[in-house]
Wavefront OBJ file of the C-alpha trace (Angstrom):
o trace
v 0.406 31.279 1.249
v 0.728 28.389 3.880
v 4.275 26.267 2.894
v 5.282 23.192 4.951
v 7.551 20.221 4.281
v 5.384 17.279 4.100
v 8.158 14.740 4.916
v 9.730 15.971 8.188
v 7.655 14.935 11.335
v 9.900 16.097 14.503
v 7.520 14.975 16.764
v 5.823 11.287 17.839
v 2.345 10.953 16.993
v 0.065 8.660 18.803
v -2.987 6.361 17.186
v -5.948 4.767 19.377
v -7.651 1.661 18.117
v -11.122 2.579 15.792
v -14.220 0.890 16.518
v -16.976 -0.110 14.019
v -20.231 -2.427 14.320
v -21.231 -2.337 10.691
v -18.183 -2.570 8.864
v -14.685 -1.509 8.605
v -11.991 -0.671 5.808
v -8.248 -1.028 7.076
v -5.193 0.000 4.205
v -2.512 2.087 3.791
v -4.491 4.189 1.274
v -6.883 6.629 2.878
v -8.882 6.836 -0.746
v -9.051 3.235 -0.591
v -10.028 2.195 2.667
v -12.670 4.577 2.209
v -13.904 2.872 -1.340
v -14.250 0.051 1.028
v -16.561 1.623 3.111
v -18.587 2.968 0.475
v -19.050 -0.333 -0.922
v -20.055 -1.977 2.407
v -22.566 1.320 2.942
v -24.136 0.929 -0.348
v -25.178 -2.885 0.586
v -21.685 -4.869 -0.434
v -20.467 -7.177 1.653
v -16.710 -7.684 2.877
v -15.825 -9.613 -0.280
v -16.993 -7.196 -2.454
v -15.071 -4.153 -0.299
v -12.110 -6.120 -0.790
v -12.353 -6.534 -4.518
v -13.146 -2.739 -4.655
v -9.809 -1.910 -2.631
v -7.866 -4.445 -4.536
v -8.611 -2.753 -8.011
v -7.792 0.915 -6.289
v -4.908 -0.129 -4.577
v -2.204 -0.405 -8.153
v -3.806 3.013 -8.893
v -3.233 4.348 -4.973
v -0.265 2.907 -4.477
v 1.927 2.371 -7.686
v 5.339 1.863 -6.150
v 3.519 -1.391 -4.320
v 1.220 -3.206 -6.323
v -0.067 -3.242 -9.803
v -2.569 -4.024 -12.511
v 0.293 -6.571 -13.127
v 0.687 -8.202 -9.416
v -0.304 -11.459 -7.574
v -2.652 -11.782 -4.661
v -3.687 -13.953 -1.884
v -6.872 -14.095 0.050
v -8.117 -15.285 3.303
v -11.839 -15.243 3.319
v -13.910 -16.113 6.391
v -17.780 -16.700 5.126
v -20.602 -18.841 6.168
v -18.235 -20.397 9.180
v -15.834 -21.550 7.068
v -11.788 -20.199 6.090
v -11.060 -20.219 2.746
v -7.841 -19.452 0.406
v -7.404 -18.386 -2.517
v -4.246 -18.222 -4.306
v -4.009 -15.329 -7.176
v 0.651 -16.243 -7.782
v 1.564 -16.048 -11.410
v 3.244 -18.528 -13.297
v 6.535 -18.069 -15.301
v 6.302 -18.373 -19.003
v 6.579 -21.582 -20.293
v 9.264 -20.695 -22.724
v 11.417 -19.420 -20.348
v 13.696 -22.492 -18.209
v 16.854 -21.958 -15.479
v 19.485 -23.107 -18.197
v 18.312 -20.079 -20.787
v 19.272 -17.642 -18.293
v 22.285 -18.965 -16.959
v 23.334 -19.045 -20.582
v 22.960 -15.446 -20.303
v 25.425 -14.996 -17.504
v 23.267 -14.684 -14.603
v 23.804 -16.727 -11.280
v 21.112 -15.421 -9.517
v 17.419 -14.226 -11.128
v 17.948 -10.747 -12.093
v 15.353 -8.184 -10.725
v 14.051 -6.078 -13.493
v 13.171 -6.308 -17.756
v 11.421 -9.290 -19.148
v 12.973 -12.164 -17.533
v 11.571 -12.112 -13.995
v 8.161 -11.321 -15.101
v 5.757 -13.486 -14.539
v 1.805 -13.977 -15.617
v 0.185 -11.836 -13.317
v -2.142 -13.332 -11.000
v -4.574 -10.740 -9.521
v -7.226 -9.866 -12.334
v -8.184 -13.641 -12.344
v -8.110 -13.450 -8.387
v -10.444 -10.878 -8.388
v -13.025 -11.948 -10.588
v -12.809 -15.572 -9.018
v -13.452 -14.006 -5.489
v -16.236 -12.106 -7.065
v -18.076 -14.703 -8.700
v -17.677 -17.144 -5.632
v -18.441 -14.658 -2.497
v -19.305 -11.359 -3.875
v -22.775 -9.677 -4.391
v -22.118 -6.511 -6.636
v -21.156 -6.630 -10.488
v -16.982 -5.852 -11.532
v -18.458 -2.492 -13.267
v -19.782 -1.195 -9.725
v -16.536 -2.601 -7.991
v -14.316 -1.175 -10.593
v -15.860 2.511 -11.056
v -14.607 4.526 -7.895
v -10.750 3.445 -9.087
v -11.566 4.406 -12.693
v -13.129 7.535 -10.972
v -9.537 8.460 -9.098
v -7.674 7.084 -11.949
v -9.778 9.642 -14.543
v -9.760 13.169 -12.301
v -6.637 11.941 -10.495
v -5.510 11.919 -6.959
v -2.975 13.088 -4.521
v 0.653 11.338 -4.024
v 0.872 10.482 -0.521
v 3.941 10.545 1.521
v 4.609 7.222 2.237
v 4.457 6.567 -1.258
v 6.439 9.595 -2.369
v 9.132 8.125 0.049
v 9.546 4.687 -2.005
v 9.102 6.453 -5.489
v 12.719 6.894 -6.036
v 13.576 3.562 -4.757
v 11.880 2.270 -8.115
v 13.356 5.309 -10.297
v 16.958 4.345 -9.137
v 16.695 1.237 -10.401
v 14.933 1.610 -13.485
v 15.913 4.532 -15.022
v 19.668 3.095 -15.373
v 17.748 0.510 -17.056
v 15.981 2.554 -19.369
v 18.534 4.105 -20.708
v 20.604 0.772 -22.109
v 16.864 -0.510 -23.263
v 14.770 2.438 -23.587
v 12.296 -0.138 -26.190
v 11.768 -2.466 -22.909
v 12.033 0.560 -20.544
v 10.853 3.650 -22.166
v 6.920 2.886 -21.301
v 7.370 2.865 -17.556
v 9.694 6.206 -17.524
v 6.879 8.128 -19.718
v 3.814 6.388 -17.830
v 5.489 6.874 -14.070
v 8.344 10.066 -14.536
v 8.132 13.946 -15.162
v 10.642 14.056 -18.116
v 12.712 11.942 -16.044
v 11.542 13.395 -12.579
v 9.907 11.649 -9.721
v 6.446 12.552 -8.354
v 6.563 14.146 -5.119
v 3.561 14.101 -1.845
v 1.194 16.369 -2.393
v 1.307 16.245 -6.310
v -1.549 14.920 -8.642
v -1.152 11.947 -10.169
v -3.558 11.163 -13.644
v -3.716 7.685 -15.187
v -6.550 7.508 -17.928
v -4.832 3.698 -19.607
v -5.873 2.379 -16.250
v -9.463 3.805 -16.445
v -9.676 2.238 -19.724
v -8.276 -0.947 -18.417
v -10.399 -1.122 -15.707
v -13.763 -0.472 -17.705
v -12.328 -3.261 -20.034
v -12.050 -5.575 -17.164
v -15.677 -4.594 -15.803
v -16.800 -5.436 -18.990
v -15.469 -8.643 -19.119
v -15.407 -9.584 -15.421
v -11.339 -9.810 -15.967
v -11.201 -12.217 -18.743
v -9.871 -9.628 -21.540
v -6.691 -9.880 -18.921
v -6.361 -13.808 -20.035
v -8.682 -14.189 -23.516
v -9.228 -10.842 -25.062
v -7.600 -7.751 -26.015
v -5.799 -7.029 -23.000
v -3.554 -10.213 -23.248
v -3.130 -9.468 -26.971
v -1.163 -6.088 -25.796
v 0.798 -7.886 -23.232
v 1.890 -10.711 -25.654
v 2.225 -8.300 -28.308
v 4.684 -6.338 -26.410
v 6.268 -8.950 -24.873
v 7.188 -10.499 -28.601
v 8.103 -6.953 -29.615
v 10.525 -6.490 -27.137
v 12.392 -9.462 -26.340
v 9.897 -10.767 -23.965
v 8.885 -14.416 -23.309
v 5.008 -14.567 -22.647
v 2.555 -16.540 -25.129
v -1.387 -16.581 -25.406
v -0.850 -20.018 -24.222
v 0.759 -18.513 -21.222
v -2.490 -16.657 -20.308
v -5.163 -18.838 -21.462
v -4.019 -21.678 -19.339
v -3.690 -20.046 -16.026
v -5.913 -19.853 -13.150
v -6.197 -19.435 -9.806
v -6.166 -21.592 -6.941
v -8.743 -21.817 -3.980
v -6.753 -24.277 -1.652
v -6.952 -24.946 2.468
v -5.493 -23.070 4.215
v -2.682 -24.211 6.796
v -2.582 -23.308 10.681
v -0.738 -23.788 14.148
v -2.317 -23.393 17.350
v -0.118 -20.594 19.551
v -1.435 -20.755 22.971
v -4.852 -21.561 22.354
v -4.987 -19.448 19.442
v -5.122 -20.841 15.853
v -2.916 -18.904 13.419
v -3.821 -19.643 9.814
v -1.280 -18.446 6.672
v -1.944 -19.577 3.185
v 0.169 -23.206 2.029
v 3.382 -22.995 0.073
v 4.093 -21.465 -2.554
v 3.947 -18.431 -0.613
v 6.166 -18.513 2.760
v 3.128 -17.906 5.592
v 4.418 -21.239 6.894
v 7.526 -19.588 8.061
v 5.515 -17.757 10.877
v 3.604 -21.294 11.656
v 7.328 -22.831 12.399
v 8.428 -20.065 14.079
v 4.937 -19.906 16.370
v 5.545 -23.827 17.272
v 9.341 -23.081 18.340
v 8.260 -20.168 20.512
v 5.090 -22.455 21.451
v 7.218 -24.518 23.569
v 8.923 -21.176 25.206
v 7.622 -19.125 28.731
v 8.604 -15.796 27.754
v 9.520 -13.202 30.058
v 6.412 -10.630 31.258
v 8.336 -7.661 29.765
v 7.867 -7.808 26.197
v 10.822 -4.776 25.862
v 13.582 -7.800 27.490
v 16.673 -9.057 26.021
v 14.980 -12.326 26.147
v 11.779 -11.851 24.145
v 13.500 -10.461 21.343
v 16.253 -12.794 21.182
v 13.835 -15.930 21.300
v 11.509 -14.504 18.677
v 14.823 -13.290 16.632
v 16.456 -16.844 16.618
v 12.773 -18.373 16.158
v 12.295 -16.898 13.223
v 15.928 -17.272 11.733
v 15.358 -21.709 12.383
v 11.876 -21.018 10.322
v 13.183 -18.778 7.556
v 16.563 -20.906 6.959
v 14.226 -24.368 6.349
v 11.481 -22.148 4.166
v 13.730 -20.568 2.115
v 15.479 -24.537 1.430
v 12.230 -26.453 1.179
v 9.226 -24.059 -0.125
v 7.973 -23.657 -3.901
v 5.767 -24.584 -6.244
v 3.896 -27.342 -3.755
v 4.205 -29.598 -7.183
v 7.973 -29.212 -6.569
v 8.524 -29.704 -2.837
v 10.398 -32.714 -1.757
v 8.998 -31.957 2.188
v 5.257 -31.792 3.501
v 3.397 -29.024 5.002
v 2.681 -31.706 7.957
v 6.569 -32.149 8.294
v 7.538 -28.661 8.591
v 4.765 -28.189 11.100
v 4.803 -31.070 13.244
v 5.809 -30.463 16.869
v 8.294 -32.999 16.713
v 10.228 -31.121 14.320
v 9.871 -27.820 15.904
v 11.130 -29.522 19.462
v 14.317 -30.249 17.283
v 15.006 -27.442 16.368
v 14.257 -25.414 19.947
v 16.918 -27.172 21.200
v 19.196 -26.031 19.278
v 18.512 -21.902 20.469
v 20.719 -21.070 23.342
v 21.907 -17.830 24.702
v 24.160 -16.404 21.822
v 22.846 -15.589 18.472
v 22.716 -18.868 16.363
v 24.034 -18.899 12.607
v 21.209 -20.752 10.820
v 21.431 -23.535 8.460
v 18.460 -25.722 7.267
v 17.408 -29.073 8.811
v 16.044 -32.260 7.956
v 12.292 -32.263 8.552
v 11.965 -35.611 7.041
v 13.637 -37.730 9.892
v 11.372 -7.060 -1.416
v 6.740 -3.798 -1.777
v 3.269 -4.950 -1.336
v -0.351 -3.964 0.096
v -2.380 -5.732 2.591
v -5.807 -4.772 3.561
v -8.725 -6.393 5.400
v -12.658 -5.886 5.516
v -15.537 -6.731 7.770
v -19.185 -6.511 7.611
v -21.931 -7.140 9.880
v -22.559 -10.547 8.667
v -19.546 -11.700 9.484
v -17.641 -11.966 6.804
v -14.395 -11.019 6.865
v -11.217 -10.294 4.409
v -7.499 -11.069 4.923
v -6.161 -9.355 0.943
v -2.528 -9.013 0.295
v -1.271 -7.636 -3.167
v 1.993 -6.970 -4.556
v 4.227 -7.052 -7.961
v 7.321 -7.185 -5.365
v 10.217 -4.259 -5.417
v 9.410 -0.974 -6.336
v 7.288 -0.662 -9.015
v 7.864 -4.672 -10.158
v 10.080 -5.436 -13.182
v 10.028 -2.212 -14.949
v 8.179 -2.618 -17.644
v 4.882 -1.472 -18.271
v 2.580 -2.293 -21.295
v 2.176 1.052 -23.651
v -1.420 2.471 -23.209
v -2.616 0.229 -20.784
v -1.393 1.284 -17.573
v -0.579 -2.490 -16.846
v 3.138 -2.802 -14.956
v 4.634 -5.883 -14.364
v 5.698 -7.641 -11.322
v 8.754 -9.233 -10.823
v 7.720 -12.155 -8.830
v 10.174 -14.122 -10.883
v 12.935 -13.088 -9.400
v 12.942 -15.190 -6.498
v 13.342 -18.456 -8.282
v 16.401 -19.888 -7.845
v 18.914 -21.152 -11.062
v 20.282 -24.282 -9.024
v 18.998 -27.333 -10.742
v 18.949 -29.159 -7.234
v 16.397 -26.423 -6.081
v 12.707 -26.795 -5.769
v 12.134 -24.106 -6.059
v 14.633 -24.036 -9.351
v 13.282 -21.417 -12.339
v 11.121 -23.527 -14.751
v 8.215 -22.205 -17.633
v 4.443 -22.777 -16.050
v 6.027 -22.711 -12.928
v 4.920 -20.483 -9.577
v 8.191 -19.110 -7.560
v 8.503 -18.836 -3.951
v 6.229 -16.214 -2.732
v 6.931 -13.755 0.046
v 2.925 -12.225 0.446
v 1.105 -13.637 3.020
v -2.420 -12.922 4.772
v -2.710 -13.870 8.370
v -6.109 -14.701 10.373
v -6.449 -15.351 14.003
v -9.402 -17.871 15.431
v -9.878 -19.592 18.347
v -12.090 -22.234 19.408
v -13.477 -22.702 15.828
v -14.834 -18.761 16.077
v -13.213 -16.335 14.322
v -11.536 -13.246 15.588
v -10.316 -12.010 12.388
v -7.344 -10.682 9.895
v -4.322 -9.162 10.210
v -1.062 -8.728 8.020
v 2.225 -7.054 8.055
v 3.309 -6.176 4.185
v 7.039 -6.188 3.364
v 8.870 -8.507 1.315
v 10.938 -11.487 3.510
v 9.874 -8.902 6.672
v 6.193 -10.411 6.497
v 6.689 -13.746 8.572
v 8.712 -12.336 10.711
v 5.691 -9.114 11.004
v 3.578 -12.017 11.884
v 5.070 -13.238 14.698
v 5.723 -10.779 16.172
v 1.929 -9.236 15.769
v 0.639 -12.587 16.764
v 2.806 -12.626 20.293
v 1.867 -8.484 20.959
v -1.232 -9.563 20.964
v -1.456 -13.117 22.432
v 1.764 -13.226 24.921
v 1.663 -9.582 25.967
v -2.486 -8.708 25.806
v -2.018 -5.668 23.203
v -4.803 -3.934 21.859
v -4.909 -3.852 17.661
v -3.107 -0.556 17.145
v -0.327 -1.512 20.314
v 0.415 -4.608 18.814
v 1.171 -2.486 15.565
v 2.976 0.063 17.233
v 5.544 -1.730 18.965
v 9.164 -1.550 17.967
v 10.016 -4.414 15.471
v 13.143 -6.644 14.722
v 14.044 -7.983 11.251
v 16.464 -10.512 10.895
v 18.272 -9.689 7.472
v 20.658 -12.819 7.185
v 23.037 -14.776 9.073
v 23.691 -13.117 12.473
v 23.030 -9.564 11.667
v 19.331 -7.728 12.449
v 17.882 -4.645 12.172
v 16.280 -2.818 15.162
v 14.069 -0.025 15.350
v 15.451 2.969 16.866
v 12.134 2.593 19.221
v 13.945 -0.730 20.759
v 14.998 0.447 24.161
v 18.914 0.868 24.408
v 19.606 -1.738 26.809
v 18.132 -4.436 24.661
v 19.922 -3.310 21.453
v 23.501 -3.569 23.667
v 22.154 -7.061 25.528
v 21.452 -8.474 21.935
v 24.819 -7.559 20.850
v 26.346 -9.327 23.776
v 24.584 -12.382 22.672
v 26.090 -11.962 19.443
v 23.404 -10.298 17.234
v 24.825 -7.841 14.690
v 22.401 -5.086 15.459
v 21.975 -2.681 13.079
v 19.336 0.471 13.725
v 17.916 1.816 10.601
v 17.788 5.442 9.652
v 13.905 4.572 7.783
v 11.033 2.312 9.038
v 9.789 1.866 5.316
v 11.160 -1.819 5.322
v 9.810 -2.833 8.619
v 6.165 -3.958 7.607
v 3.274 -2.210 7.369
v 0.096 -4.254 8.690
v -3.424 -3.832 9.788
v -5.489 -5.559 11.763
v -9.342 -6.195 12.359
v -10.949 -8.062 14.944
v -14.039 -9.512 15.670
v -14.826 -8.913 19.330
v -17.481 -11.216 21.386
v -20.422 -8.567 20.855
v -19.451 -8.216 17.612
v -18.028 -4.760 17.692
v -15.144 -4.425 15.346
v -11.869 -2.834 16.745
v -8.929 -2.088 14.136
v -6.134 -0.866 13.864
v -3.653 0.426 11.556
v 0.013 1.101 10.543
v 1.944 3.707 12.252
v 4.673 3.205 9.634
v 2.343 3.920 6.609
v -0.404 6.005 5.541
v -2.940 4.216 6.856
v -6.256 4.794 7.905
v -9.365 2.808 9.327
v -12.899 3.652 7.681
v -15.395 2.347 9.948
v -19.155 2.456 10.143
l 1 2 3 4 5 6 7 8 9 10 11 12 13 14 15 16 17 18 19 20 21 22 23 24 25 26 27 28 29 30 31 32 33 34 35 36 37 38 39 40 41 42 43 44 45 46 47 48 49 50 51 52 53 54 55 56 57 58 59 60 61 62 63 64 65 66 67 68 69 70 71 72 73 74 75 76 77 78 79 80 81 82 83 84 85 86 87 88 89 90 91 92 93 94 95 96 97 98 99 100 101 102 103 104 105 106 107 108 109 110 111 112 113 114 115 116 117 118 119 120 121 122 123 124 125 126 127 128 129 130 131 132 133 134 135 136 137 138 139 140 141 142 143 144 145 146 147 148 149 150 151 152 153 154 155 156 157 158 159 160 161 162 163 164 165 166 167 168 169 170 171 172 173 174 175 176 177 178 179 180 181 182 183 184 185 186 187 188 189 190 191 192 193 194 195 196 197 198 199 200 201 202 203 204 205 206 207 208 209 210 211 212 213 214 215 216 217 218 219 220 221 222 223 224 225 226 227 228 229 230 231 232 233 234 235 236 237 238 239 240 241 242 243 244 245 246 247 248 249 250 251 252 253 254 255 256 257 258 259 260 261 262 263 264 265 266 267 268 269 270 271 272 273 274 275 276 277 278 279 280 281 282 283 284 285 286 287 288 289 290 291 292 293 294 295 296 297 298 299 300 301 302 303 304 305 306 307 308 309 310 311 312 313 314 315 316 317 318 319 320 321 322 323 324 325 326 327 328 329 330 331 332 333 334 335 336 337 338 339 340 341 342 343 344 345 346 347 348 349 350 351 352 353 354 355 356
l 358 359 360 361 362 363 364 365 366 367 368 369 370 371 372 373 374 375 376 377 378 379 380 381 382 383 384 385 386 387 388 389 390 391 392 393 394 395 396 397 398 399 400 401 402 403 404 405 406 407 408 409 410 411 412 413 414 415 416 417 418 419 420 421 422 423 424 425 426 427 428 429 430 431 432 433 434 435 436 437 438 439 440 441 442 443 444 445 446 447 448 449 450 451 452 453 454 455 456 457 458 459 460 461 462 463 464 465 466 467 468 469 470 471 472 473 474 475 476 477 478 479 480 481 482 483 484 485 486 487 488 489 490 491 492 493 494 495 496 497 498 499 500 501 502 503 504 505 506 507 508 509 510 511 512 513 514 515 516 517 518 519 520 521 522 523 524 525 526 527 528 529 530 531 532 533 534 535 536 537 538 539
């Protein structure tokens, strides 16, 4: 019988960009990116795809995303860009002083507290009944298909399975009531799944075929939110029916910087796309060097993106909450103050004045031009830990990224939505769209973004080169991680400057994107994450 070790790969592999005219699929889910297709083959359009992919993807990819996640959406239709905001809100009888009473300082990561009410359901039937052209039951079936006969673990997703079992299982065993769901629903008798391995979920068939039924409103009016609340109340949880009947998603506009000649659009706060904006306008101002492998590119994007990040992660929330406008942290102005202060060594960043964690992204196109930018997530490993009994619903965590300082905007409070690190990108120019990208990955996404968006604008890189390349991620203060891909000489020159370089023995917290665009005869060319599982389905 053949044996081989699915997670050793001794030698570099190489992708070439996929080309499509009728439609294309991009995710880090083979199964899924092919339920895209199907959809688009059978007559769907690239809204419909993406609601298809977005119900799959919890199932495909449980250590990412959920059945209890958030979403947001960049949807390009009828010559127009349009956002939609699927964030969760934090129960309303849950406030910062409650859990400081309870010894925290920070948010704490996993059980009831940094759950949130989970945005995506209502995201997808909102994006369904606005764009779409196919019913929830015909969108929903191939998931509740895969979730029925089951599917195959993959081995990007076997690689971040124990990530979530090291954290929760500890917690299981001092809680097993909150706990003990998630370790039955997601373990062996304790043990994780491994690649290769067939994974059966029948509660999430049954969830889903409630949610077709209902086009997602048993998730916020009917018997699905009676289980959540139910358990939540059982178990020392803080969500009400009030909590679910009164939330909704948000279509808003989305923001944008022009990089070059090239307009860059992110979602608004409360999600953190703007930190890839401010870093685009420092670097805007910038010639950078012809070699994109130079001491100099990487430095100016690293200490870009450290100026953005330490003014987001100050000034973005709830937009309700923000003491700072959108047009403040992106005016040129602003970003001209705070280019001049990047010089040759690596910078320590602090916030100025602009006044004077896992996830899935995915994107669609069709041949009428409609395109998809779709990101997904319930944050760290498999979210908060807790998953409703015989449902196949697991939280995320979103919640965990409010802060407990009362001075904060972004300061823990009930109805609430928290800082958000998931962002969809799209690139346009000259009023003409060229189409989506992303780069999933916790407080790596902006920084993914940037460094996509100047591959492929400063340096001419196809789709799949401009996903290839060797990435940075600033982690804090002055130290950053390098890919072991970065050429030697830069790693050393960056230290010089000051950088605390650290190489990484695993890529999985680099970003994993995908990109589609929209070429001048139409002709779609993608590409997809070398990092991930990810594959193209193209017609």
């Amino acid at each position: 019988m053949l044996t081989f070790d699915p997670m050793k790969y001794a030698y570099p592999s190489h992708r070439n960009v996929v080309y499509g005219r009728r439609g294309m699929a991009c995710s880090t889910s083979p199964m899924a990116s092919q339920i895209g297709l199907d959809i688009l083959r059978r007559g769907g359009n690239a809204v419909d795809a993406a609601i298809a992919m977005a119900v799959a993807m919890p199932l495909l990819e449980p250590t990412s995303n959920s059945l209890g996640s958030d979403c947001f959406a960049l949807i390009w239709t009828q010559g127009k860009l349009y956002g939609l905001n699927g964030s969760g809100v934090a129960p309303r009888a849950l406030e910062a002083e409650q859990v400081r009473k309870m010894g925290y300082q920070d948010m704490p990561a996993t059980g009831w507290i940094p759950t949130m009410v989970p945005g995506a359901p209502a995201a997808w039937g909102a994006l369904r009944r606005r764009f779409g052209t196919r019913s929830m039951e015909e969108l929903m079936a191939p998931a509740a298909e895969y979730a029925r006969e089951g599917f195959v673990i993959p081995v990007n997703v076997a690689r971040m399975w124990p990530q979530g079992l090291e954290r929760i299982a500890p917690a299981a065993k001092e809680h097993p009531e909150v706990f003990g769901p998630w370790m039955e629903h997601f373990t062996k008798n304790g043990a994780m799944y491994r690649a290769g391995e067939v994974f059966r979920d029948p509660d999430y068939a049954a969830t889903l075929e409630e949610l077709a039924a209902t086009d997602c409103e048993s998730y916020y009016h009917g018997a699905i939110m009676e289980k959540i609340v139910a358990f939540s109340q059982a178990t020392g949880g803080y969500f009400s029916r009030e909590d679910f009947t009164g939330y909704q998603p948000l279509w808003v506009e989305p923001i944008h910087t022009n990089y070059r000649g090239y307009d860059v659009f992110e979602m608004p706060p409360n999600g953190h796309g703007i930190t890839a904006l401010m870093a685009l306008n420092i670097l805007n101002g910038m010639d950078l060097p012809r070699q994109r492998e130079s001491v100099e590119t990487y430095h100016a994007m690293i200490e870009a993106v450290k100026l953005a990040y330490a003014d987001t992660r100050t000034y973005v929330a709830d937009p309700r909450f923000m003491n700072v406008t959108v047009e403040q942290l992106l005016s040129q102005d602003y970003a001209r103050r705070r280019r001049a202060l990047m010089g040759e060594q690596a910078l320590f960043p602090a916030a100025g004045d602009p006044a004077c964690g896992d996830t899935v992204y995915f994107c669609t196109a069709d041949d009428q031009g409609n395109m998809v930018s779709f990101i997904q997530s319930h944050y760290m490993t498999f979210g908060s830990g807790v998953l409703i009994p015989g449902t196949g619903i697991s939280l995320q965590n979103r919640g965990a990224n409010f802060s407990l300082q009362e001075e904060s905007p972004n300061c823990l409070a009930g109805g609430k939505r928290a800082y958000h690190t998931i962002i969809p990108g799209f690139l346009a120019r000259d009023r003409e769209p060229i189409g989506p990208f992303g780069v999933m990955g916790g407080f790596m996404q902006p920084q993914g973004h940037v460094q996509v968006v100047v591959n492929t604008v400063d340096y001419g890189m196809n789709p799949q080169e401009a996903l290839d390349a060797p990435r940075f991620q600033w982690k804090g203060g002055l130290q950053v991680e390098l890919e072991r891909e970065v050429p030697v000489h830069v790693a050393r020159a960056l230290a010089d400057r000051g950088h605390q370089v650290v190489i990484p023995n695993s890529d999985l917290d680099m970003g994993r994107g995908e990109i589609i665009w929209r070429m001048e005869d139409g002709v779609l060319a993608g590409g997809t994450e070398p990092r991930a599982d990810g594959t193209i389905a193209a017609w």
